[in-house]
TIKE-691379 format. One record per residue (C-alpha): residue number from 1; residue in one letter; x, y, z. Coordinates in nm, 3 decimals. Layout:
+-----+-----+---------+---------+---------+
:   n : res :       x :       y :       z :
+-----+-----+---------+---------+---------+
: NUM :   A :       X :       Y :       Z :
...
+-----+-----+---------+---------+---------+
REM end
This chain:
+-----+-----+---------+---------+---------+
:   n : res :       x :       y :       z :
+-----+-----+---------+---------+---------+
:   1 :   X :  12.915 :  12.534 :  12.981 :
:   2 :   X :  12.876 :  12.541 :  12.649 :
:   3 :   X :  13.207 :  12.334 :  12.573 :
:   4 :   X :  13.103 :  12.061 :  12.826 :
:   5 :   X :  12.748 :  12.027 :  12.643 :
:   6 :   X :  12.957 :  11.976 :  12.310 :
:   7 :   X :  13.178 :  11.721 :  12.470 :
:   8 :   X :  12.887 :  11.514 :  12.602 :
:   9 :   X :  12.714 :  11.537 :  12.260 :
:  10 :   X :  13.041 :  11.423 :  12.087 :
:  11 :   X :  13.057 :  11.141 :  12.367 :
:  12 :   X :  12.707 :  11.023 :  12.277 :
:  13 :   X :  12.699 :  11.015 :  11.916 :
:  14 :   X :  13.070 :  10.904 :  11.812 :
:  15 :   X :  13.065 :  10.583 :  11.669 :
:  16 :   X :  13.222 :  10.300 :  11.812 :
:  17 :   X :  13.382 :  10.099 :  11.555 :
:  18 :   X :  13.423 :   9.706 :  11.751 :
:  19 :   X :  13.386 :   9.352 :  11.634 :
:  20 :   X :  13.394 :   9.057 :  11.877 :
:  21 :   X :  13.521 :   8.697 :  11.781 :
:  22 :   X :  13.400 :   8.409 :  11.962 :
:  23 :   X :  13.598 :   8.030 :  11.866 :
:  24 :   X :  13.488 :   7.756 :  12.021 :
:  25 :   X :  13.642 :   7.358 :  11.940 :
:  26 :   X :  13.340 :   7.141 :  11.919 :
:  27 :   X :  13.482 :   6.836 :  12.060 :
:  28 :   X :  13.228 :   6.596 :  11.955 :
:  29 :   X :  13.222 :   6.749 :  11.558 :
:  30 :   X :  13.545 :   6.804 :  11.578 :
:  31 :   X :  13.510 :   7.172 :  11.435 :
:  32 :   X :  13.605 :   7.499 :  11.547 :
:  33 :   X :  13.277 :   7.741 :  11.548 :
:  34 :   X :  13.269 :   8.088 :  11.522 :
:  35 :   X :  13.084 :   8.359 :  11.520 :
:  36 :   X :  13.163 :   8.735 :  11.445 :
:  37 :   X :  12.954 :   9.023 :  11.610 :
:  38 :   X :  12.909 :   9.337 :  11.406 :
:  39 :   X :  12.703 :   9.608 :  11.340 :
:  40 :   X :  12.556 :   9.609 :  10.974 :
:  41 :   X :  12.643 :   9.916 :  10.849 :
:  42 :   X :  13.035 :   9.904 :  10.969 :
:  43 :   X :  13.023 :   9.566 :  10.771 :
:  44 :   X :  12.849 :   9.665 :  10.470 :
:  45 :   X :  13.068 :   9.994 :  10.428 :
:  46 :   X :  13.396 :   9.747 :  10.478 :
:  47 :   X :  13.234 :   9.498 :  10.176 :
:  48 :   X :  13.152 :   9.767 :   9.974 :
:  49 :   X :  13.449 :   9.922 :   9.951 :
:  50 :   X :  13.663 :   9.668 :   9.903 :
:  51 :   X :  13.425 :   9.487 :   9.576 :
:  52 :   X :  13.279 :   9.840 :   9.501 :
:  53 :   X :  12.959 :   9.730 :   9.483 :
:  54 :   X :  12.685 :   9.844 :   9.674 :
:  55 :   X :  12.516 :   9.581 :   9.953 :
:  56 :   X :  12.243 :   9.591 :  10.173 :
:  57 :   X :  12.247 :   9.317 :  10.390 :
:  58 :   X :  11.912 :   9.313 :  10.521 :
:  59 :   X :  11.817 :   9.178 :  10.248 :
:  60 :   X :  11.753 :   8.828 :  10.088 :
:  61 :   X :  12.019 :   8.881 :   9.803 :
:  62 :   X :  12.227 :   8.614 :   9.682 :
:  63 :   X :  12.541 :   8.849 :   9.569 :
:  64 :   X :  12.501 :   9.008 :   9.924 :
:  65 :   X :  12.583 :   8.708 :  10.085 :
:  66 :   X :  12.858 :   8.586 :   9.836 :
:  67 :   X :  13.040 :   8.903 :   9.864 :
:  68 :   X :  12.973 :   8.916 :  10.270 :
:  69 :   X :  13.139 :   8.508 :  10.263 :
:  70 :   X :  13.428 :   8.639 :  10.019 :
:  71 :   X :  13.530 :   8.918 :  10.202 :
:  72 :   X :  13.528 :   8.735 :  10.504 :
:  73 :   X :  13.759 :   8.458 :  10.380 :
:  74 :   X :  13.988 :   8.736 :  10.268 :
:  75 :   X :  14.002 :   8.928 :  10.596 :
:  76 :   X :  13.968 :   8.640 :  10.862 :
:  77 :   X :  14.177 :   8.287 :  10.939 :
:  78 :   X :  14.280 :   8.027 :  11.159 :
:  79 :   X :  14.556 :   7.811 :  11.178 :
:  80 :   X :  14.541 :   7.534 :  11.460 :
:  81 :   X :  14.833 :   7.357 :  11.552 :
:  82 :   X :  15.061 :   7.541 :  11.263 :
:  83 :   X :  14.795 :   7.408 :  10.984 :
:  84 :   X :  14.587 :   7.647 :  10.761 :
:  85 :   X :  14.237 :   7.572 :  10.856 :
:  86 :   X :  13.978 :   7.583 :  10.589 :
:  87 :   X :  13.670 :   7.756 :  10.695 :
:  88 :   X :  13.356 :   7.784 :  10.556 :
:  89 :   X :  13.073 :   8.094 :  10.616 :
:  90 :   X :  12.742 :   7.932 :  10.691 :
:  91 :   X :  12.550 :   8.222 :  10.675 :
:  92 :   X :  12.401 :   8.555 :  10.897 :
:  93 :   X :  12.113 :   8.683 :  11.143 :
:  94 :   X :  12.064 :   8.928 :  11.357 :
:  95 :   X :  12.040 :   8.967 :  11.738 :
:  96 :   X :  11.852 :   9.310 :  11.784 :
:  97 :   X :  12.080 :   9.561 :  11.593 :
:  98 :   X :  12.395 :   9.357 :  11.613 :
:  99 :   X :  12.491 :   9.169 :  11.309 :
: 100 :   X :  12.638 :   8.801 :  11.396 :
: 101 :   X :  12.858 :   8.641 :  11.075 :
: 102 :   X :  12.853 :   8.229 :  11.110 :
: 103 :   X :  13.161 :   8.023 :  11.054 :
: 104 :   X :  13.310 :   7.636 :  11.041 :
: 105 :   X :  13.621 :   7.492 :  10.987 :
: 106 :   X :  13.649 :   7.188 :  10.863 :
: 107 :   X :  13.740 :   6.917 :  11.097 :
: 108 :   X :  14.019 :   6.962 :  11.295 :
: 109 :   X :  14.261 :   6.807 :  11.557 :
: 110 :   X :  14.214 :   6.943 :  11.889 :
: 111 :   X :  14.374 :   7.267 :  11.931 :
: 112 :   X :  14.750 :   7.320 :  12.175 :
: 113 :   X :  14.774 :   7.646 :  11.934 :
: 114 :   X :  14.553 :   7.851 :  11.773 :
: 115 :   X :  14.704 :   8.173 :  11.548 :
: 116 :   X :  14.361 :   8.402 :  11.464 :
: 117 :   X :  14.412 :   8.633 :  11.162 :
: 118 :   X :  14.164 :   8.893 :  11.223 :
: 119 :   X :  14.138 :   9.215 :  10.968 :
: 120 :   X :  13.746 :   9.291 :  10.978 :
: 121 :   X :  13.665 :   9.690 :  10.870 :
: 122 :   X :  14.002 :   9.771 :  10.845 :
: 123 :   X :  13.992 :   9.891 :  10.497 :
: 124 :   X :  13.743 :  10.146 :  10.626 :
: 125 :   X :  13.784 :  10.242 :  11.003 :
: 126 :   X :  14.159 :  10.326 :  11.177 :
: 127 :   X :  14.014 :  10.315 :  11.502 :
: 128 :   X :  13.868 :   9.974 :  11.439 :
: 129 :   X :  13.903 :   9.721 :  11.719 :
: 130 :   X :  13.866 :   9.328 :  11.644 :
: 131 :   X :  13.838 :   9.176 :  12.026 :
: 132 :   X :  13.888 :   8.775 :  11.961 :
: 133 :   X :  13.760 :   8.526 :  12.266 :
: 134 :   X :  13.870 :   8.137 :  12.218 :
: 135 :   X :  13.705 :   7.895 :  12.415 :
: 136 :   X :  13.884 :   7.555 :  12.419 :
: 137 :   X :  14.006 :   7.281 :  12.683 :
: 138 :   X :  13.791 :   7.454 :  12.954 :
: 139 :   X :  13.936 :   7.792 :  12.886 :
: 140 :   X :  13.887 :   8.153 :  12.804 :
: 141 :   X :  14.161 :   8.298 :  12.598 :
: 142 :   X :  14.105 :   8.696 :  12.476 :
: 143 :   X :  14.322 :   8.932 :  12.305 :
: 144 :   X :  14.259 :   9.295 :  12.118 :
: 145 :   X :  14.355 :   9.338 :  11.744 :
: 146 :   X :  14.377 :   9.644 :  11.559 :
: 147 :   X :  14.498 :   9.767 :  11.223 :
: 148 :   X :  14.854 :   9.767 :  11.335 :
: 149 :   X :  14.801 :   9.429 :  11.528 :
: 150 :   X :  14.582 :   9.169 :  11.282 :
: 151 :   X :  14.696 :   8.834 :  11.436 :
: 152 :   X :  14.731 :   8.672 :  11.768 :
: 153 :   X :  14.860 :   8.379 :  11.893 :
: 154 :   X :  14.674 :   8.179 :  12.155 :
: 155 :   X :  14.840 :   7.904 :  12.329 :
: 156 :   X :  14.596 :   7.670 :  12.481 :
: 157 :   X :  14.803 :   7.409 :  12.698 :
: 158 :   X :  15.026 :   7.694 :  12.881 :
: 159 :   X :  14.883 :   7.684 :  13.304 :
+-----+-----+---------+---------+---------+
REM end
């Protein structure tokens, strides 16, 4: 009895350590738009250690921000159609307790390939899993990275 009351208290209060990726092509901008769901705290641990400097993103700092963008840069990219894509992070809010992390590219061609680099919170958590969702030509594309598995390959005019 007592072993099963430990198991469900382990069950309940283990952290989940998850990040999903959504791309989309805006057709008419001609820009690929993304956004990163997180949880704060995974993120913030992840920045921190990496510029050892302490963050709080909650709040209205400047450096918070600059070192949320830098890291970001560092630990995410895109490459559409075999070119690097430069992207640009246009900010953060929050929906409830998730964390969501804005992103551009510049413009772009439309996609036939799309190769996501994705190494969010891997500096911090080994169980961390990146889930990436592209949604271009009418299409949902979705693959699972992990530490041992940072990129993917999506390839958007296969049937």
């Amino acid at each position: 009895m007592i072993i099963w009351i430990y198991s469900i208290l382990f069950l309940l209060f283990h952290p989940y350590h998850v990040s999903v990726t959504t791309i989309e092509y805006n057709e008419s901008e001609k820009k690929m738009e993304i956004i990163i769901y997180t949880f704060p705290d995974d993120l913030e641990l992840a920045v921190e250690k990496r510029f050892n400097k302490e963050i709080q993103i909650d709040s209205k700092e400047n450096l918070s921000g600059m070192l949320i963008g830098a890291y970001l840069l560092e630990n995410f990219s895109l490459k559409i159609n075999d070119k690097k894509t430069e992207i640009d992070f246009a900010g953060y809010t929050f929906e409830g307790e998730k964390l969501l992390l804005l992103l551009e590219s510049n413009s772009v061609e439309k996609p036939n390939k799309i190769l996501v680099y994705n190494n969010l919170q891997n500096n911090v958590y080994g169980d961390q899993t990146n889930i990436v969702h592209v949604n271009c030509c009418r299409k949902r594309f979705t693959e699972i990275l992990s530490k041992e598995n940072v990129q993917t390959l999506f390839l958007l005019n296969e049937n």
